[in-house]
MMTF fields as JSON, N, C-alpha, C and O atoms, coordinates in Angstrom:
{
  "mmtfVersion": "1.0.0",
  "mmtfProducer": "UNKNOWN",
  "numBonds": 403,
  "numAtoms": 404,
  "numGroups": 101,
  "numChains": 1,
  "numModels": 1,
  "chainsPerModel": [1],
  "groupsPerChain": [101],
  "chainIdList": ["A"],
  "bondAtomList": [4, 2, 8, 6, 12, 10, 16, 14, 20, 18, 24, 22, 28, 26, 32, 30, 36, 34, 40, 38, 44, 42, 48, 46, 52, 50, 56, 54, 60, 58, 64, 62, 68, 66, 72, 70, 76, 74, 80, 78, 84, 82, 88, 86, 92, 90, 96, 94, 100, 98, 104, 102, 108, 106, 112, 110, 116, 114, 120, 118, 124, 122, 128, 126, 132, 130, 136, 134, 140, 138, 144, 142, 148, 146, 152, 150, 156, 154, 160, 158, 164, 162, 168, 166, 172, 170, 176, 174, 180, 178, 184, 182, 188, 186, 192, 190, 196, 194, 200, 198, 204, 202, 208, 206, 212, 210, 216, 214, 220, 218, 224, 222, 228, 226, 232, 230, 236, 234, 240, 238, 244, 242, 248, 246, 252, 250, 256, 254, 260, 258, 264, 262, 268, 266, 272, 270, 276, 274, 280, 278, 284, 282, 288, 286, 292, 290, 296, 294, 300, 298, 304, 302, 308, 306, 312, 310, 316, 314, 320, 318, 324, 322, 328, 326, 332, 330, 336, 334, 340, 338, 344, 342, 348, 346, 352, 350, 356, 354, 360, 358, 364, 362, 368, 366, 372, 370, 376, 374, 380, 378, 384, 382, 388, 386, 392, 390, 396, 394, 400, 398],
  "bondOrderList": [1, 1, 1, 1, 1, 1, 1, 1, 1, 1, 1, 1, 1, 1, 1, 1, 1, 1, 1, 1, 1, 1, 1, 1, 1, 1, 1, 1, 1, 1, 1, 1, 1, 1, 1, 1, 1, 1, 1, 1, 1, 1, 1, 1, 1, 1, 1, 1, 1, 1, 1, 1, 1, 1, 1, 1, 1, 1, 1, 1, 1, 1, 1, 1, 1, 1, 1, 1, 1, 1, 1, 1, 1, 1, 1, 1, 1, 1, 1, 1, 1, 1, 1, 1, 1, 1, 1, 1, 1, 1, 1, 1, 1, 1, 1, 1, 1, 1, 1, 1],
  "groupList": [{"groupName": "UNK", "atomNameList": ["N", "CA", "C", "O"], "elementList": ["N", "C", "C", "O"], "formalChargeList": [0, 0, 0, 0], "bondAtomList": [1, 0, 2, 1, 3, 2], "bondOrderList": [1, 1, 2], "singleLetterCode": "X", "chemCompType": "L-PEPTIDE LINKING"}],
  "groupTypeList": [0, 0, 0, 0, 0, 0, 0, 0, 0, 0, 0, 0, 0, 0, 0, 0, 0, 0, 0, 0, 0, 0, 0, 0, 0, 0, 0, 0, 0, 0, 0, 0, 0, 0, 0, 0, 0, 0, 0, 0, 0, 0, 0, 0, 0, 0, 0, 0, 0, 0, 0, 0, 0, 0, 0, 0, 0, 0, 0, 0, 0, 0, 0, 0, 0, 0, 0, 0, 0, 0, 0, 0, 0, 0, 0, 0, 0, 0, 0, 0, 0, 0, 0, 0, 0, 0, 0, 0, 0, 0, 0, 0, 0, 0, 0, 0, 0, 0, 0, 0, 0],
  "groupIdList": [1, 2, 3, 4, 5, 6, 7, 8, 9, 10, 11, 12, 13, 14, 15, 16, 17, 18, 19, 20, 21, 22, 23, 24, 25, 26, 27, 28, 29, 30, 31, 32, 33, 34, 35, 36, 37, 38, 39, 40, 41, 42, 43, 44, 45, 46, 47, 48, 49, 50, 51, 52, 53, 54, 55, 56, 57, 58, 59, 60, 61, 62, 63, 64, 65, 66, 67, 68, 69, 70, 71, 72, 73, 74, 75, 76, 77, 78, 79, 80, 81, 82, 83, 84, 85, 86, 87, 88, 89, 90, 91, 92, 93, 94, 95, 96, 97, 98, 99, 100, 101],
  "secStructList": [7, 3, 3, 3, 3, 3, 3, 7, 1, 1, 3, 3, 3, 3, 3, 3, 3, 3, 3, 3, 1, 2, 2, 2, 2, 6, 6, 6, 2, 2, 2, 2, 7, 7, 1, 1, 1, 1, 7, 1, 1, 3, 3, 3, 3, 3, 3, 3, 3, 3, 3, 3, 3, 7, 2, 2, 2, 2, 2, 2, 2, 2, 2, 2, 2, 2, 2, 2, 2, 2, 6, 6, 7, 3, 3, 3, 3, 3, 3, 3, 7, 2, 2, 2, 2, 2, 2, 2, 2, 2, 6, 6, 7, 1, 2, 2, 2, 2, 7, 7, 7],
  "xCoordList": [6.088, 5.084, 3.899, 3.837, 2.974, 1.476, 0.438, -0.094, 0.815, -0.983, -1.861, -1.714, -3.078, -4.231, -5.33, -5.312, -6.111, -6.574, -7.979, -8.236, -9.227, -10.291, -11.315, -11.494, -11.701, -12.719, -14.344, -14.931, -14.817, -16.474, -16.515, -15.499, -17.922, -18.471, -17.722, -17.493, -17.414, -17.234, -15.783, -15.358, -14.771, -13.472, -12.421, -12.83, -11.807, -10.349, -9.814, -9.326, -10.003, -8.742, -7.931, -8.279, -6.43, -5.246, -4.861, -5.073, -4.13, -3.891, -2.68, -2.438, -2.043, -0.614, 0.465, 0.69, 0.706, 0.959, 2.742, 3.244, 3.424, 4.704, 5.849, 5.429, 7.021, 7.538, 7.587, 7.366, 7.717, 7.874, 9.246, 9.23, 10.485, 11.354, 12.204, 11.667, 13.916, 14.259, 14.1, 13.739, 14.218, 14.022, 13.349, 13.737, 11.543, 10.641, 10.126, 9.532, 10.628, 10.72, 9.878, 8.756, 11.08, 10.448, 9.715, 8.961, 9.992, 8.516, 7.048, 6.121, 6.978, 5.797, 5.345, 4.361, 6.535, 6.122, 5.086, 3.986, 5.575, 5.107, 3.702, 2.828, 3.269, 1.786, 1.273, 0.483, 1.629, 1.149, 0.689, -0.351, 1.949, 1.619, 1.077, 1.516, -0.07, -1.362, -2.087, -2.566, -2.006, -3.026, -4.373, -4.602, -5.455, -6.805, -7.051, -7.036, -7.231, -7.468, -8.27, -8.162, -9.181, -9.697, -9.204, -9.558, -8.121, -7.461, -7.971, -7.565, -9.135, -9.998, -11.007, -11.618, -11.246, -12.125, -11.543, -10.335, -12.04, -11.369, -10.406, -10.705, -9.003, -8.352, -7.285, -6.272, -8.096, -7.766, -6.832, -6.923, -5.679, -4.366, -4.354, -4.456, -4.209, -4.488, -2.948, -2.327, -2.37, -0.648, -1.354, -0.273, -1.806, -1.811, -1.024, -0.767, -0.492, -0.005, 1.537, 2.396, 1.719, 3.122, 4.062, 3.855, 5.19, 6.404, 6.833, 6.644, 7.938, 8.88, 8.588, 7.737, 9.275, 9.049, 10.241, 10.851, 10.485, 11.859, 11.703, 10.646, 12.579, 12.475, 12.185, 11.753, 12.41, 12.179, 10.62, 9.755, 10.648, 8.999, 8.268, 7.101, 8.206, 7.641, 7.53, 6.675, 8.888, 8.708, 7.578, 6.53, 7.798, 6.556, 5.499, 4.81, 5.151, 3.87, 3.505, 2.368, 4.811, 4.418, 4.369, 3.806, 4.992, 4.175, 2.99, 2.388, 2.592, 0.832, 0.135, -0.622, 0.594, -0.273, -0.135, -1.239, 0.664, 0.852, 0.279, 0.139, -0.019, -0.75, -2.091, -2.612, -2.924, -3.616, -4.438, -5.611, -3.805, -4.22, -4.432, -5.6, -2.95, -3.124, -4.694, -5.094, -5.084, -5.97, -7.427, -8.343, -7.64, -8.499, -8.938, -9.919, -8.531, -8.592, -7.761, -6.944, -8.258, -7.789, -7.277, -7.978, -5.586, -5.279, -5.641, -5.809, -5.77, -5.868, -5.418, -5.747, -4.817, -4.619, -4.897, -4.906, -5.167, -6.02, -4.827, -4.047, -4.937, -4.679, -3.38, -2.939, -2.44, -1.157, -0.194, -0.086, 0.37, 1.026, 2.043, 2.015, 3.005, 3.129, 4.625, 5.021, 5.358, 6.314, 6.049, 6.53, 5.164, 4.824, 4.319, 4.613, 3.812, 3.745, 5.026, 5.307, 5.788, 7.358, 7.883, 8.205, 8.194, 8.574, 8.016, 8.767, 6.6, 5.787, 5.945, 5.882, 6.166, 6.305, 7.605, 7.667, 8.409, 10.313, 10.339, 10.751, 9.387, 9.627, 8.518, 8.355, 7.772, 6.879, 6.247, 6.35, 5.321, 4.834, 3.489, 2.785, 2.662, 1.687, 0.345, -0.658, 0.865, 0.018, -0.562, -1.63, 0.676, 0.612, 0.115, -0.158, 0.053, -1.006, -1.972, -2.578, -2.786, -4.233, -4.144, -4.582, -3.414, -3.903, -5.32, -5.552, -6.098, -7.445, -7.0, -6.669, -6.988, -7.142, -8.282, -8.593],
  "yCoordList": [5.769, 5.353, 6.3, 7.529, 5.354, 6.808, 5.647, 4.542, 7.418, 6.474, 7.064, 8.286, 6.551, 7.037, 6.546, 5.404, 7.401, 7.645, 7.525, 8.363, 6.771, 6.837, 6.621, 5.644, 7.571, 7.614, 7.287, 8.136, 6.46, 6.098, 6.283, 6.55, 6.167, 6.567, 5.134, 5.129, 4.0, 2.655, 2.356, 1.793, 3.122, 2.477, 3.493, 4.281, 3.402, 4.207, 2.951, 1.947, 3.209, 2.393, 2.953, 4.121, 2.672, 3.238, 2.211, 1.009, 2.904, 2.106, 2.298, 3.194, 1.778, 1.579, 0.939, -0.236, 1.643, 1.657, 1.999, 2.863, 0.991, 1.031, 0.501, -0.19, 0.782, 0.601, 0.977, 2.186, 0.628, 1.247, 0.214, -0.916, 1.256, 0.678, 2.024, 3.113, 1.592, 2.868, 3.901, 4.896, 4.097, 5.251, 6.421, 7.586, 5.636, 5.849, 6.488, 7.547, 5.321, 5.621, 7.233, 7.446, 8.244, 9.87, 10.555, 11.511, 9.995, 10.873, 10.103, 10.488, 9.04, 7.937, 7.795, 7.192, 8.673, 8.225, 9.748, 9.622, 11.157, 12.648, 12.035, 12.666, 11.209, 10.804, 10.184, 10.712, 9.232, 8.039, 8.257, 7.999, 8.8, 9.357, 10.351, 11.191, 10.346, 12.099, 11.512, 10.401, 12.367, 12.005, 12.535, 13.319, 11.939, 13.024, 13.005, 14.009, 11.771, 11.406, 10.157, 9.311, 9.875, 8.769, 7.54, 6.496, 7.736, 6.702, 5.811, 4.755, 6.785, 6.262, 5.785, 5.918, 4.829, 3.624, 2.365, 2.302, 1.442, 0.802, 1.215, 2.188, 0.67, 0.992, 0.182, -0.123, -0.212, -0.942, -0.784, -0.143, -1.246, -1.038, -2.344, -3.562, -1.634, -2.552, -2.321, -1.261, -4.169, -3.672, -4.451, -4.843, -4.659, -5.461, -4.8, -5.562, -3.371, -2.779, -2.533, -1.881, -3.039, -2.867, -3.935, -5.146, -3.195, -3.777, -4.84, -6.014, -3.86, -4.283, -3.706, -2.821, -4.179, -3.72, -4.089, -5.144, -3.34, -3.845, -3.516, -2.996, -3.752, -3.037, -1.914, -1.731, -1.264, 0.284, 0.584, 1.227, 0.164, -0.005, -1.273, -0.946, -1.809, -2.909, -1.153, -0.327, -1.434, 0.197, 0.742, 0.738, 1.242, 2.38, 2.101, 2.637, 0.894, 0.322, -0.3, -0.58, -0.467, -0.393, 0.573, 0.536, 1.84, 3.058, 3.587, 4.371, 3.203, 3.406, 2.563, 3.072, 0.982, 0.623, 1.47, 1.899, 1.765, 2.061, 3.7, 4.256, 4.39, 5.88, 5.22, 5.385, 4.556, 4.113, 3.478, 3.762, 2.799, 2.694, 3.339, 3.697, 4.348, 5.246, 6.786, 7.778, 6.15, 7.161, 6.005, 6.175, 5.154, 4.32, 3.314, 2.663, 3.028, 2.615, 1.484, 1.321, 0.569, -1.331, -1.292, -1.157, -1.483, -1.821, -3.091, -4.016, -3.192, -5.032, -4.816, -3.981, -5.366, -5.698, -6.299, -7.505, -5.985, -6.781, -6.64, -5.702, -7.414, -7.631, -7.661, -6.596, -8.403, -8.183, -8.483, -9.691, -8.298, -8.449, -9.681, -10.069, -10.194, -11.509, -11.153, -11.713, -9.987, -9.013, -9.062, -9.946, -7.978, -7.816, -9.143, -9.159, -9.856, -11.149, -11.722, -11.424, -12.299, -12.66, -12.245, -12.989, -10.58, -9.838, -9.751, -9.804, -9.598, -10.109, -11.198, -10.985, -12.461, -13.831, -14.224, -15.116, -13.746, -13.372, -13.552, -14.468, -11.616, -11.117, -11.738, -11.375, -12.695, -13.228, -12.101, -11.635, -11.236, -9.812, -10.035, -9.054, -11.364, -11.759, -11.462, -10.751, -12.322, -12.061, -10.46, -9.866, -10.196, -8.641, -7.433, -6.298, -7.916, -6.81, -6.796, -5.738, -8.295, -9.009, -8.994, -8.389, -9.914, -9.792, -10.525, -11.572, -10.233, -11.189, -11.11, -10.007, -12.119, -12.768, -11.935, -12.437],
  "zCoordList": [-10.584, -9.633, -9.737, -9.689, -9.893, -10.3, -8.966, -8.858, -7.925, -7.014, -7.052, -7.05, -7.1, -7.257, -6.05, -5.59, -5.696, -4.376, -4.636, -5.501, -4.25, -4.117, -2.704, -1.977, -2.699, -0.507, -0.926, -1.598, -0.655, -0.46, 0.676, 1.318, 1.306, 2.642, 3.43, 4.639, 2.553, 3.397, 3.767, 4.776, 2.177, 2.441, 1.502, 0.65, 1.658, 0.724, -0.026, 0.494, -1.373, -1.941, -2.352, -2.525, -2.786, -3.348, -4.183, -4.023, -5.319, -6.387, -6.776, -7.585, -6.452, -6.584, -8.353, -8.643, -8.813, -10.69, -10.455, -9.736, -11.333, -11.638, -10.462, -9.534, -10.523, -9.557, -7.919, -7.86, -7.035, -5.693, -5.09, -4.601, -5.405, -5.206, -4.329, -4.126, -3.789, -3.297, -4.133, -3.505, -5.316, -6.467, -6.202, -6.287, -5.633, -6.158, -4.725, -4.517, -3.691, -2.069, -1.661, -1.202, -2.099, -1.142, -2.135, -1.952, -3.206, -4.071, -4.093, -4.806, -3.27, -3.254, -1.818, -1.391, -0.972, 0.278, 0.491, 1.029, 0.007, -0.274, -0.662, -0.068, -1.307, -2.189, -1.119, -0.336, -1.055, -0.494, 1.483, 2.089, 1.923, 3.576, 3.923, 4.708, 3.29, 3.303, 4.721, 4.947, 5.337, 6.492, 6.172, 5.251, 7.19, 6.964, 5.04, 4.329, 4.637, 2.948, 3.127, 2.24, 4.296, 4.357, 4.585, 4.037, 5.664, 6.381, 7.661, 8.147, 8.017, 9.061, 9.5, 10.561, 8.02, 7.283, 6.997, 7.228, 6.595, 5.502, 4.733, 4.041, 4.581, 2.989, 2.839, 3.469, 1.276, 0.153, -0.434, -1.482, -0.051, -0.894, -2.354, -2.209, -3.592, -4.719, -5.227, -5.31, -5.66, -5.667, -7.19, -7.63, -7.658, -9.049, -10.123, -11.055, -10.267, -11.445, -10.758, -11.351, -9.659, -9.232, -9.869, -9.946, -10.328, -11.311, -10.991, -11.313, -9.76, -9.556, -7.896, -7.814, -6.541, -5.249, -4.566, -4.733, -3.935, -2.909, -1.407, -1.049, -0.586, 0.601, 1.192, 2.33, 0.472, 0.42, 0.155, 0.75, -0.486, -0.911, 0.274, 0.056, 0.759, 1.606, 2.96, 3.279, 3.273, 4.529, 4.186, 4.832, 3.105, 3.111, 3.422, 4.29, 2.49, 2.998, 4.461, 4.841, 5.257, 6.701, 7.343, 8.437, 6.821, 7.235, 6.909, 7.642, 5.818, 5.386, 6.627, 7.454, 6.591, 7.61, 8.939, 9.272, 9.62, 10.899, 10.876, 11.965, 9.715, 9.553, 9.427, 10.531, 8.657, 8.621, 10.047, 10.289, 10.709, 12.719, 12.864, 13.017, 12.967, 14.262, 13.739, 14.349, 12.346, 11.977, 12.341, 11.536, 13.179, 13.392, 12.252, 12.61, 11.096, 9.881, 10.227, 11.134, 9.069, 8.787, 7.192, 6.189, 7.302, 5.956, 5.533, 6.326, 4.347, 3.246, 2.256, 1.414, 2.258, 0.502, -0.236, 0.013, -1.159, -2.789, -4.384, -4.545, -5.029, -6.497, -6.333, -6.763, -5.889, -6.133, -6.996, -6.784, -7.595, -9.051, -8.364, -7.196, -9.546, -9.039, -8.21, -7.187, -9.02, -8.04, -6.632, -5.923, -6.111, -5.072, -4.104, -2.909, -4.511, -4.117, -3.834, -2.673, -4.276, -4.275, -3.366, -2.44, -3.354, -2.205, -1.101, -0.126, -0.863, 0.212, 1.167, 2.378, 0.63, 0.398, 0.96, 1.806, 0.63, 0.686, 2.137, 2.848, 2.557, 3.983, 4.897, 6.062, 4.284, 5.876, 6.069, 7.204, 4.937, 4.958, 4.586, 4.824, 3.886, 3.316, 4.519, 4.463, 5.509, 6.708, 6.827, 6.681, 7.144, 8.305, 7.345, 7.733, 5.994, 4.927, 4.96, 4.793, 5.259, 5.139, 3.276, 2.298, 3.594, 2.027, 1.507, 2.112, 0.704, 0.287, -1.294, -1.731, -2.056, -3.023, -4.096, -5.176]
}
C-alpha cells in the first residue's frame, strides 16, 4: 500500500496505490490517520490504483471520513478502481463516500 498525500490552499487529495486489505490495515492506518495534514478542507480520496479492498480497509476509510469532520473537512471520493467499487457497492458504502465519477 503506497499513499501519497497532496494539500492546495482548496483541498487535500490522497492517493491511495495497491492493496488496502486486513494486511495492509495498521501500517495504512499509521499513514493514512495523520491529523493536522490538511483534513480541514476539502479531501479527495482517489481509490483508482486500489487492487484489491476488504473490510478492513472500507473501516479505515470510515475512519478517515469521521477524522476528516471532526477536523471540519468534507470527504469524496474520486477514480475508483473497479475493486473498490464492488466492495463499495457490496456494503451500501457508494453513497456515504460521495463518490463523483
Amino acid at each position: 500500500m503506497n499513499i501519497s498525500r497532496r494539500t492546495t490552499a482548496k483541498q487535500t487529495t490522497i492517493k491511495l496505490t495497491g492493496d488496502l486489505t486486513i494486511y495492509q490495515a495498521a501500517e495504512a492506518k499509521a499513514s493514512l490517520l495523520v491529523p493536522d495534514t490538511g483534513l480541514d478542507r476539502k479531501v479527495v480520496l482517489n481509490l483508482e490504483q486500489v487492487e484489491e479492498l476488504d473490510t478492513a480497509g472500507v473501516q479505515l476509510l470510515m475512519m478517515l471520513q469521521r477524522l476528516v469532520g471532526q477536523h471540519g473537512g468534507e470527504l469524496h471520493t474520486s477514480g475508483l478502481s473497479e475493486s473498490a467499487e464492488q466492495v463499495l457497492s457490496a456494503l451500501h458504502c457508494l453513497e456515504r463516500f460521495n463518490v463523483k465519477e
